[in-house]
N, C-alpha and C positions, 0 to 999 in steps of 0.2 A: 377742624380747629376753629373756634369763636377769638374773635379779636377787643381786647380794650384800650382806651385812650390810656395812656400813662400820665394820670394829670392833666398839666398846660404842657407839658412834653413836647408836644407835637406827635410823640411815638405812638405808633398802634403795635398793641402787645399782643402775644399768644397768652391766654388765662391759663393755661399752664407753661409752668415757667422750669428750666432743667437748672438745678440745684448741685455745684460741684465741690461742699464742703468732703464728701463720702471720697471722692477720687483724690483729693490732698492728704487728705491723713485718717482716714478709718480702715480699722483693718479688713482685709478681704477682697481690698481694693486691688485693681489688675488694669495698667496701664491701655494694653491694649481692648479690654473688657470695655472701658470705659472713653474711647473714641468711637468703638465701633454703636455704643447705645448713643452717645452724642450724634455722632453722626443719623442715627436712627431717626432720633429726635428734631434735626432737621427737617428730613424728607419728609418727616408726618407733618410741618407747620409750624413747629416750635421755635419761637423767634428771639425769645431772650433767655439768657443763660447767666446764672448770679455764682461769683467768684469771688474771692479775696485772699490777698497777697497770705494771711495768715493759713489758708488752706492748704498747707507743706511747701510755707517758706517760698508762695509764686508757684507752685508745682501745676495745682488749678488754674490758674493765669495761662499757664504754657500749653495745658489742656486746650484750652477753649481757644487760644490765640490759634492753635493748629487745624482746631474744627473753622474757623473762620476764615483761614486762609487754603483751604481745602473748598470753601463755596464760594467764591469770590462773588458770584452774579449772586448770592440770594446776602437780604439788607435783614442781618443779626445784629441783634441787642447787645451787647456786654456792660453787664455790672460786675464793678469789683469792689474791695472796700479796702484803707487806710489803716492798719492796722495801729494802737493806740502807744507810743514811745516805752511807755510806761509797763507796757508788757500787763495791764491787770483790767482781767474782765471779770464784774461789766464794771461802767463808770460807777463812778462815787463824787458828790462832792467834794470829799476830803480831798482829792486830787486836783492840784492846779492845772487850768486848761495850755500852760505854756508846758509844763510836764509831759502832757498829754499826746495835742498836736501842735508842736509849737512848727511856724512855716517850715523854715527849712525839713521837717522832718516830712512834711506833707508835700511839700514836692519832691522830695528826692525820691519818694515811694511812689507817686502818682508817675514819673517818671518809669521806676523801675516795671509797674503793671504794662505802662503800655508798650514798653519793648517786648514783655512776654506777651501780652494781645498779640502785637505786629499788629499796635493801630497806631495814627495820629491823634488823634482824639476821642477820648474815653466816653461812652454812651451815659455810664451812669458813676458817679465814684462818690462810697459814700464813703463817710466816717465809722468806723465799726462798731464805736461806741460813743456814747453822749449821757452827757448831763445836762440842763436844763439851765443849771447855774452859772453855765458857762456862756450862754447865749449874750452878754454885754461885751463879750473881752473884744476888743477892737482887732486884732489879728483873726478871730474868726471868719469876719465877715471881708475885712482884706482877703483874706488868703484864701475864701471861696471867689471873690468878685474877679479877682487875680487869675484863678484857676480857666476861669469862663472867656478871660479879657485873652488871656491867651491861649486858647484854643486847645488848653490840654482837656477841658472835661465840654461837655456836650448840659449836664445838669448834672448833680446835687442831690444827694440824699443821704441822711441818719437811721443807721441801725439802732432801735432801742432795745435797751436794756430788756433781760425779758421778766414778764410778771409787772410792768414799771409806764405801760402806755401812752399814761399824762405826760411823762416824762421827756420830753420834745415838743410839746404843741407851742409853749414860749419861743422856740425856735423858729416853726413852721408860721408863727406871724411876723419872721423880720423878714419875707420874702427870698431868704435865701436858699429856702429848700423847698427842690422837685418832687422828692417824692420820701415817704419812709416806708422800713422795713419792718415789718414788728409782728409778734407773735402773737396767731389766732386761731381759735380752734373752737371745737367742740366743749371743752373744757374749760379753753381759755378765752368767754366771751367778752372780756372787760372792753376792749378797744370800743365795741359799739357805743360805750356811755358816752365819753370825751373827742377821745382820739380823731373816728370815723367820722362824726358832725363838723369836726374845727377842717380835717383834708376837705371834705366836702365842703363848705361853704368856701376856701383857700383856690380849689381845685388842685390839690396835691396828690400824686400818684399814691396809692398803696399798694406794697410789695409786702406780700405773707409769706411766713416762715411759720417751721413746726407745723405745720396743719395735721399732724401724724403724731403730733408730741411726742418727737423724737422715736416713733416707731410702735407707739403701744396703739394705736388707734391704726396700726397697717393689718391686724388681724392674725399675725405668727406670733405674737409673744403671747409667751406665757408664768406663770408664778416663778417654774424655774430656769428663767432665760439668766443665763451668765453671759457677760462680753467680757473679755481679754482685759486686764489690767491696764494694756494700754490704749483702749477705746474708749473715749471719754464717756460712752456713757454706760460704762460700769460702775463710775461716781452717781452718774445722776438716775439711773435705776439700783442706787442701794436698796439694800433688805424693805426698809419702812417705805419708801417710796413707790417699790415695785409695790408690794402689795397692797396700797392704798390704789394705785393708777389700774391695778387689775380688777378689784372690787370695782369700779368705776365702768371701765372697760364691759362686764360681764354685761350689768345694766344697761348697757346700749346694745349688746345685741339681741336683750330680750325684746326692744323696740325695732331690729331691723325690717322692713319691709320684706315680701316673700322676693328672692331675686336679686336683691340689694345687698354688695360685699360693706365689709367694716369702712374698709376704705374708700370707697363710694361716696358712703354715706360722709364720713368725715369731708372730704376737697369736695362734693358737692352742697355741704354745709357752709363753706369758706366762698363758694363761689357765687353764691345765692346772695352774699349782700352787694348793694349797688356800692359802695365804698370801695371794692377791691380792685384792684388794675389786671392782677395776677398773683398766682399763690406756685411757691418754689417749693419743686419736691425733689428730692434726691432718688436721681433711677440710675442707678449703674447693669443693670442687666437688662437685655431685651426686650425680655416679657415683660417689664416693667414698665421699660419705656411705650408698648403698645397699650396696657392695659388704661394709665394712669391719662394720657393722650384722649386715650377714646374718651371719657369723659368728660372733654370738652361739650362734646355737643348734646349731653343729655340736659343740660341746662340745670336749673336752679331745684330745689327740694320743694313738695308741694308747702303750702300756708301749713296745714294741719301738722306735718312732720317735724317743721322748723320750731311751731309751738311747742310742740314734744322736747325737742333738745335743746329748751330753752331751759328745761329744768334740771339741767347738766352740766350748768354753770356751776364750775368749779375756781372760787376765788384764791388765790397763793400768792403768799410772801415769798420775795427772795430768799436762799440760802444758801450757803457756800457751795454746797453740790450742786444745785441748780445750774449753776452759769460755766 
C-alpha cells in the first residue's frame, strides 16, 4: 500500500481509501459482510475510511467506529460528512446557507458522528454539500474555526456537488478547507482544469469519489443491469443514461491493455494525477477488498495510455437523476 500527504493535514493516507456509503443504505449490503471486508481492509494498509451520518441515519459511522475500536494500536482516518438541514441534494444557490447548515444543526451532528466513531475528535468532517455562494456568510467560518477551537474536528473538508468542480474553490481560498471531495474519473476529467491547480497551489487534500461512476466502469454492468427501486442508483442508471454510459463503456475497453481489468485501468487513471491524496471506493466483499488494494502499488498509467483516455472526456450537466 503507497501512502499520500492529505494536503497541509499532516495525515499520511492510504491512496486507496474504503468507501462506506454501500454498507448504509445500498441494497445487498450484510452487516457482518461488511466488517469482516473492513476489517480486511485494515490488515492490507488501508488507513482511511470516508462515512457520513446520511449513510443509514449513522449506520456507516457505527460501522467504522467498531472497526476502529476493534484496532486500537493501528492510527485510522475517519471522515464523515454533515448531512445538509434541508434534506436536498446537491446544493443550490436558491437555498439559504442558515437553511442549510445553520450552527446548531452542525454541531449537534458533528456530535452525533463521533459518539458513533467512539472518537473524541473527528479526523476529517466535511459538509456534504456546498455551494460557493455561501462562502461570505459569517457563521460558516465561525462555525468551522469553532469546530477546530474545540477539538471536535481534526480538519475540514466539502463535498462538491457532482458534475459542479469550480464549485468550491471560492471556498478553498478563505483557508478554511483541508481538503475536498469530489467526483473524478475516466469520464469525469473536468476537475483537472480549475479544481486540481487552485488544491495544488492551496495545498488542499483531494479525496475522490465515483472513480467507477457509480459502477459502470467496475466491468459487470451491462445494458440490462436493473437495481431494486430502492437503490438509488436505479434513478441514476435510467434507460437513457445506462445506455449512453455503456456505449462509452464499450470504447474503453477496446483500448484496454493486454492484462489490464476495466477497473484497473479506471482507479489507476485517478491515481496517476499528482493532485489526488486518495480515491474512495466502496468494497463490501473480500475479493474486492484484496483486488482493488493490490492496486496500490502498480503505480500510475504509462504517458501513452493516459493520452489515450484523455479522449474520454465526457463533459455533463447536472440533472435531477444524477444527484
Amino acid at each position: 500500500m503507497k501512502y499520500r500527504k492529505l494536503g497541509h493535514t499532516g495525515f499520511e493516507v492510504s491512496d486507496i481509501a474504503h468507501g462506506l456509503w454501500g454498507m448504509g443504505g445500498w441494497s445487498g449490503s450484510d452487516d457482518e459482510e461488511s466488517l469482516k471486508a473492513l476489517q480486511l481492509a485494515v490488515e492490507l494498509g488501508c488507513n482511511f475510511f470516508d462515512s457520513a451520518w446520511a449513510y443509514g441515519d449513522g449506520k456507516s459511522d457505527g460501522l467504522l467506529g467498531e472497526i476502529i475500536a476493534r484496532n486500537p494500536h493501528k492510527r485510522l482516518y475517519a471522515a464523515s460528512k454533515i448531512p445538509p438541514k434541508n434534506l436536498q441534494w446537491p446544493a443550490s444557490p436558491k437555498y439559504k446557507y442558515h437553511d442549510v447548515f445553520p450552527p446548531d444543526h452542525v454541531f449537534t451532528y458533528a456530535d452525533l458522528i463521533r459518539k458513533n466513531l467512539g472518537v473524541e475528535t473527528i479526523d476529517v468532517l466535511q459538509f456534504h454539500v456546498w455551494d460557493d455562494t455561501w462562502t461570505e456568510e459569517p457563521d460558516f467560518r465561525n462555525t468551522v474555526e469553532k469546530l477546530k477551537r474545540d477539538g471536535v474536528i481534526r480538519s475540514f473538508g466539502l463535498s462538491l456537488n457532482r458534475w459542479e468542480p469550480e464549485n468550491g474553490i471560492k471556498a478553498i481560498r478563505t483557508g478554511l478547507v483541508d481538503a475536498v471531495q469530489v467526483i473524478y474519473s475516466i469520464f469525469d476529467q473536468s476537475p483537472e482544469d480549475e479544481l486540481f491547480p487552485a488544491c495544488q497551489e492551496l495545498n488542499v487534500g483531494v479525496i475522490v469519489r465515483v472513480a467507477l461512476d457509480e459502477g459502470s466502469l467496475g466491468g459487470k454492468m451491462t445494458r440490462n443491469t436493473k437495481f431494486p427501486k430502492s437503490d438509488w442508483r436505479s434513478g441514476y442508471f435510467n434507460p437513457e443514461n445506462l445506455a449512453n454510459t455503456m456505449d462509452r463503456v464499450d470504447k474503453l475497453k477496446q483500448i484496454l491493455p493486454p492484462g489490464m481489468s476495466l477497473p484497473e485501468m479506471a482507479l489507476r487513471f485517478v491515481l496517476s494525477h499528482a493532485a489526488v491524496s486518495t480515491v474512495i471506493i466502496g468494497m463490501r466483499k473480500l475479493e474486492h477488498v484484496e483486488e482493488n488494494i493490490s492496486l496500490s502499488d502498480k503505480g500510475p498509467l504509462s504517458p501513452e495510455l493516459l493520452k489515450q483516455l484523455q479522449l474520454h472526456r465526457w463533459d455533463r450537466k447536472p440533472a435531477p437523476w444524477s444527484d
